[in-house]
C-alpha positions as CSV (number, residue, x, y, z in Angstrom):
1,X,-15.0,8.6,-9.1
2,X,-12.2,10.1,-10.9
3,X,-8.8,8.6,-11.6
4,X,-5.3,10.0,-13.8
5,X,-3.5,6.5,-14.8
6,X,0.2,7.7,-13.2
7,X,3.2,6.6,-15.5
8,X,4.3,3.2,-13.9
9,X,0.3,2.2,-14.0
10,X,0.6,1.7,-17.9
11,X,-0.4,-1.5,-19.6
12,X,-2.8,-2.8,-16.5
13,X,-5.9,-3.8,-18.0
14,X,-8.8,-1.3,-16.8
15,X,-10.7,-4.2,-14.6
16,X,-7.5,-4.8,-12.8
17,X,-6.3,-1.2,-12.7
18,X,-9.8,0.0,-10.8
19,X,-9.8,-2.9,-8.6
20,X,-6.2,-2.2,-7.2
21,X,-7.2,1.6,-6.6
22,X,-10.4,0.9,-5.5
23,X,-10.6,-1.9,-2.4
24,X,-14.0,-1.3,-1.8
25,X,-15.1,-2.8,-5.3
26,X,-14.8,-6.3,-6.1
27,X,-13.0,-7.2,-10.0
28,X,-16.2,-9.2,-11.2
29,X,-18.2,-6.4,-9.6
30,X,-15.7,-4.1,-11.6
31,X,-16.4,-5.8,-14.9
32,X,-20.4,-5.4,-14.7
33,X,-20.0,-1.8,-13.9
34,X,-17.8,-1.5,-17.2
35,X,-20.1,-3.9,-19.2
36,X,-23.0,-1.6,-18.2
37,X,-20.8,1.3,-19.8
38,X,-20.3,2.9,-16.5
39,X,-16.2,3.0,-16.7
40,X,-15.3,6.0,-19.3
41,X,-11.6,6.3,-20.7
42,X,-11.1,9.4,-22.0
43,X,-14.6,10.3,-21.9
44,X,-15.3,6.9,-23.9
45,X,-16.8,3.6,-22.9
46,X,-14.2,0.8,-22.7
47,X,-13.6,-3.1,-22.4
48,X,-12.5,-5.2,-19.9
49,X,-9.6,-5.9,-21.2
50,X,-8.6,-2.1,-22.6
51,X,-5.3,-1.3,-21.3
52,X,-4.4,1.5,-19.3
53,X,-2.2,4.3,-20.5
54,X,0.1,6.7,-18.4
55,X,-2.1,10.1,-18.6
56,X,-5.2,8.3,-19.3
57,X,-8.3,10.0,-17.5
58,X,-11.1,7.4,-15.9
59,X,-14.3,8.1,-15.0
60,X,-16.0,5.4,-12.8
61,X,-20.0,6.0,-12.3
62,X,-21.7,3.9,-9.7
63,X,-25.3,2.7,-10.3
64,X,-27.5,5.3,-8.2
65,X,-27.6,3.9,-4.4
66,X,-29.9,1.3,-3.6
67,X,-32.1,0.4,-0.4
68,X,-28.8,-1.8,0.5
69,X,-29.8,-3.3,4.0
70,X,-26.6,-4.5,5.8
71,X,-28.7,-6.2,8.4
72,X,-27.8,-6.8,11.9
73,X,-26.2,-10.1,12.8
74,X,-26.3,-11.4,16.1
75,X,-22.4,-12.1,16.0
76,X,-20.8,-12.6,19.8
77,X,-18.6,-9.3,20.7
78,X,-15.6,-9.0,22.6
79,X,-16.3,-5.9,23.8
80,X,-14.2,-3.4,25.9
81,X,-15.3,-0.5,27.1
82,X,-18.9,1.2,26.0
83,X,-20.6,4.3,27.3
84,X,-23.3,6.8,25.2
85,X,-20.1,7.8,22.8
86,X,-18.5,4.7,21.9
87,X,-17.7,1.0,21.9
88,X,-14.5,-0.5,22.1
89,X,-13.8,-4.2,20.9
90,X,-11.7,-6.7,20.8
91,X,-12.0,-7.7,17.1
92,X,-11.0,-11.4,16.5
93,X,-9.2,-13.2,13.8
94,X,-11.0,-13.5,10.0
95,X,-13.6,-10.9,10.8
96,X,-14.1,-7.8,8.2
97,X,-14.7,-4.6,9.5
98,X,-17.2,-3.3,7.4
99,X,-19.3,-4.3,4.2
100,X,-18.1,-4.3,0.5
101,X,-19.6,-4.5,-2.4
102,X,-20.6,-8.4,-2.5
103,X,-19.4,-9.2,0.7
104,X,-22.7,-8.2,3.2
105,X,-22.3,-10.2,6.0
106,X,-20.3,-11.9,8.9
107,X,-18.2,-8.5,9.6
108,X,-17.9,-6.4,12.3
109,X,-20.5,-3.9,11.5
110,X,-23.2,-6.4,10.8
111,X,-22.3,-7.8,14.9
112,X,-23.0,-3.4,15.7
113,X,-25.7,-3.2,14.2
114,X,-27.3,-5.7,16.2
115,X,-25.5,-4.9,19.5
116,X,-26.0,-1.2,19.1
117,X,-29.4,-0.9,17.0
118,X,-29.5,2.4,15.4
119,X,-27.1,4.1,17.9
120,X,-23.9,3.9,15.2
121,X,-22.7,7.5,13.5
122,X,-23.5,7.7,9.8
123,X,-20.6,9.9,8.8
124,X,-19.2,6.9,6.5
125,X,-22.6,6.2,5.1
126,X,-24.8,3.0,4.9
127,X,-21.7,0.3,4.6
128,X,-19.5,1.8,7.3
129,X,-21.9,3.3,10.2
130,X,-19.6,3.6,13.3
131,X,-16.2,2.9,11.4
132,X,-13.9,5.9,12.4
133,X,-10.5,3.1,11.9
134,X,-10.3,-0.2,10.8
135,X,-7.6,-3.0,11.2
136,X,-7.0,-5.7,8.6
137,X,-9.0,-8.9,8.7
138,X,-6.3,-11.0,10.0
139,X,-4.8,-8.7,12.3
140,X,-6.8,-9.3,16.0
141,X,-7.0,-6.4,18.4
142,X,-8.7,-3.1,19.9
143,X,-11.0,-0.7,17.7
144,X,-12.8,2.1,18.6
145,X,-16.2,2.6,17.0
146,X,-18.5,5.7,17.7
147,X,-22.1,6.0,18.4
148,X,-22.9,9.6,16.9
149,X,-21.4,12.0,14.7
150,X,-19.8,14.2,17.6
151,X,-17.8,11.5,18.7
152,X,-17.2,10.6,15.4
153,X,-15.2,13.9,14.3
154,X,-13.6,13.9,17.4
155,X,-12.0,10.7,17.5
156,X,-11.3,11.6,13.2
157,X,-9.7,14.3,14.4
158,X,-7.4,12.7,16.5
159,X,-6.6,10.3,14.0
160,X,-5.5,13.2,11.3
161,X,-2.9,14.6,13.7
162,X,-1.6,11.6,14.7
163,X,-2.3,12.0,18.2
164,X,-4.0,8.6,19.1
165,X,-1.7,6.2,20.7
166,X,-1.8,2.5,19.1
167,X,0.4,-0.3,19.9
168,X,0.4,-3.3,18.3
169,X,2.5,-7.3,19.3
170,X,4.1,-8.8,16.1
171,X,5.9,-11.9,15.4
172,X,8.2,-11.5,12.8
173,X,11.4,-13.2,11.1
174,X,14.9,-12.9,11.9
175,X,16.6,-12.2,15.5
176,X,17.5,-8.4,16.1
177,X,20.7,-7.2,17.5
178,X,19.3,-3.9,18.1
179,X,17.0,-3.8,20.9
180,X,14.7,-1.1,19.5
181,X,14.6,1.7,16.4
182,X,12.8,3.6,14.0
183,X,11.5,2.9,10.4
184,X,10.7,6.5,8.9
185,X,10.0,5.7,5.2
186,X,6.8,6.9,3.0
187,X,4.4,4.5,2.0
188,X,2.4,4.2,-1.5
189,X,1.1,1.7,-3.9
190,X,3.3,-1.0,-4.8
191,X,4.3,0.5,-8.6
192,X,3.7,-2.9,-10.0
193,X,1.6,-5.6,-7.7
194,X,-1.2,-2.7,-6.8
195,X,-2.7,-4.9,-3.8
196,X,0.3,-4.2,-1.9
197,X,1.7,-1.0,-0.5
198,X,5.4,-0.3,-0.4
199,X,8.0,1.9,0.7
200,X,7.2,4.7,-2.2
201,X,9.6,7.5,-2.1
202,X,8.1,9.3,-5.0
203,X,4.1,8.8,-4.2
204,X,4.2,7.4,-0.9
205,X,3.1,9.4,2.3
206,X,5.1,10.0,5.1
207,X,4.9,6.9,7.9
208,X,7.0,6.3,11.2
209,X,6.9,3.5,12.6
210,X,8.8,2.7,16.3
211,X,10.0,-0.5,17.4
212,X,10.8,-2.2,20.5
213,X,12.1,-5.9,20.7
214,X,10.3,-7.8,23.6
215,X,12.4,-10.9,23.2
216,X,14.1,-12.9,20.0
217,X,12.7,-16.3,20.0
218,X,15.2,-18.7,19.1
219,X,17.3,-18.7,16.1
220,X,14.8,-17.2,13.5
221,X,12.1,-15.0,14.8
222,X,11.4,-12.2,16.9
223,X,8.3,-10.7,19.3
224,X,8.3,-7.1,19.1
225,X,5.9,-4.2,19.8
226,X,5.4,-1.7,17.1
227,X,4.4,2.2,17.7
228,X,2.7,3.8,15.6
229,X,3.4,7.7,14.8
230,X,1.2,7.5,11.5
231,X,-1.4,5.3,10.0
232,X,-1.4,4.1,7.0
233,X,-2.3,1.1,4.7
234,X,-0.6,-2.0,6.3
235,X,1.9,0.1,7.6
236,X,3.6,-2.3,10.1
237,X,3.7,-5.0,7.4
238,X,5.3,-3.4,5.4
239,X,7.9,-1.0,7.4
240,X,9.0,-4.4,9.3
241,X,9.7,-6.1,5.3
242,X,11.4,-3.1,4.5
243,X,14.4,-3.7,7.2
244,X,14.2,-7.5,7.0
245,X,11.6,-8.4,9.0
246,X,8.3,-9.7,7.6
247,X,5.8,-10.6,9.8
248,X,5.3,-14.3,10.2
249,X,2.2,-15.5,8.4
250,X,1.8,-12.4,5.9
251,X,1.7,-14.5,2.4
252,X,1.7,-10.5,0.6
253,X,4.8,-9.3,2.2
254,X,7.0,-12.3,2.9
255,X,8.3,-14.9,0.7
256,X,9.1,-16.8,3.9
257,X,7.5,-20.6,4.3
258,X,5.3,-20.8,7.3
259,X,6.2,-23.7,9.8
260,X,2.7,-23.2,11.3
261,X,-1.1,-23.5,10.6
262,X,-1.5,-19.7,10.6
263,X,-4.4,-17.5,9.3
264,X,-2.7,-14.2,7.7
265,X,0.3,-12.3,10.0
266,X,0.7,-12.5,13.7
267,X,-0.6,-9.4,14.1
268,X,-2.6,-7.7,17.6
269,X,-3.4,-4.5,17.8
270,X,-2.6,-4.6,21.8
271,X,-3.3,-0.5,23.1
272,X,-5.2,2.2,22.0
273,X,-5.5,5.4,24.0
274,X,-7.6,8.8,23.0
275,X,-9.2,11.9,24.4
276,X,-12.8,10.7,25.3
277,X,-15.0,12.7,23.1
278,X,-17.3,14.4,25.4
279,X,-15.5,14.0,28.9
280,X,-12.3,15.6,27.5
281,X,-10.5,12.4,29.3
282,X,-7.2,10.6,27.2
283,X,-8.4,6.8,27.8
284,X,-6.5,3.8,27.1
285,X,-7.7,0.1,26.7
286,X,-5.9,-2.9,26.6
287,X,-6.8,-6.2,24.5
288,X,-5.0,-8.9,26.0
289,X,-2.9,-11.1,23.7
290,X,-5.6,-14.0,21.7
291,X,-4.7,-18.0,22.4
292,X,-3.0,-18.6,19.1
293,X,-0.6,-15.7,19.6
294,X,0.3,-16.8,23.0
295,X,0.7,-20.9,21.9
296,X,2.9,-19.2,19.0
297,X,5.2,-17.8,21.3
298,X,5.4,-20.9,23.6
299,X,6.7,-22.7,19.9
300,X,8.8,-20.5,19.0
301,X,10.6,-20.4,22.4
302,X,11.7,-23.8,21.9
């Protein structure tokens, strides 16, 4: 893997500066690879602690693929809709999507494998079989995952023109006076904290976001139902910040206090609708609101 160390990247050390560009790969995991003298700068093995200049060329170099077995797990699903194609679920709370490097089990993939035996498309290799989308561990909701390669590309596809329809609930801060709008902002890398994403006018990609406000719940929060017209990397988290609305719970993009016992942002990915891959069909599924959302709302009504 190949990386050009952009201007505002300067000064991060190398372990941190791959880990932030590269989610897949743990730091620690990061640090063997560079002890091993698999990270070049500049064509030349580094340290750990080398610091990252603006123009400097990387070259990571991965340890030749191993027999990895991401073994089926005989994890309940919640599952939608399935036919010869695909599986729709209703992925909960805390669950991973997919694998990482040291992180094997207890995700979503490992509950497929079992559930689905070797009937999962191997586009995204060994770690993601079936993973066409994903949604973030703490964010609950309806994902499509596809059986073979055919319905693989096609459901891809739809994603790259934006033509899949994906509604998600969120709780966030602050009453509206508006009762629905538009964020249009591109998003990026965060120039200085790389974990996050932010609105990034200069290296950001072009993300709209549509918003409809379903009821403001007392003095200080809000239930509204996002749109999405693109997809990217936490994109309602961080269009809603942008105009003064984080999401309750999200510890990355609010500096708000949570009242509440909460696990990450009250987040649901509520509707997703596509063109069925072999029958030609636009589908939409529905994954009704999880308990903790709904006792949220009951609170915060108060």
């Amino acid at each position: 893997m190949d990386f050009f160390v952009e201007k505002e990247e300067g000064g991060l050390r190398i372990d941190r500066y791959l880990a932030d560009n590269q989610e897949d790969l743990t730091r620690s995991y990061i640090q063997k690879l560079i002890a091993d003298g698999r990270v070049l700068v500049n064509e030349k093995p580094v340290k750990a602690n080398y610091k990252v200049n603006s123009g400097d060329g990387i070259k990571l170099m991965l340890p030749p693929p191993v027999d990895l077995e991401i073994k089926p797990e005989d994890i309940p699903l919640d599952i939608i809709y399935e036919d010869k194609d695909i599986v729709v679920v209703n992925k909960g709370k805390g669950m991973v999507v997919h694998p990482a490097a040291g992180h094997y089990t207890n995700t979503l993939v490992n509950a497929l494998l079992y559930h689905c035996r070797d009937e999962l498309s191997g586009i995204n290799g060994v770690m993601r079989p079936g993973i066409v989308h994903r949604i973030d561990m703490n964010t609950t909701g309806v994902l499509v995952v596809c059986k073979n390669d055919k319905a693989h590309q096609a459901i891809a596809e739809q994603l790259k023109v934006h033509s899949i329809t994906r509604k998600y609930n969120a709780i966030v801060y602050q009453n509206f006076k508006e009762s629905e709008g538009t964020v249009e902002a591109p998003i990026g890398r965060h120039p200085v904290e790389r974990k996050k994403m932010a609105v990034n006018y200069k290296n950001g990609k072009h993300a709209v976001t549509h918003y409809k406000v379903l009821e403001n719940l007392g003095s200080r929060y809000a239930h509204v139902e996002c749109t999405l017209e693109t997809g990217r990397t936490h994109q309602i988290r961080v269009h809603m910040a942008s105009i003064g609305h984080p999401l309750l719970g999200d510890e990355l993009y609010s500096n708000n206090k949570s009242n509440f016992s909460l696990e990450g942002q009250a987040l649901h990915a509520r509707v997703l609708g596509f063109i069925h891959p072999s029958t030609g069909e636009y589908m939409e599924f529905e994954a009704p609101l999880p308990a903790y959302y709904e006792e949220l709302l009951i609170k915060l009504k108060r």
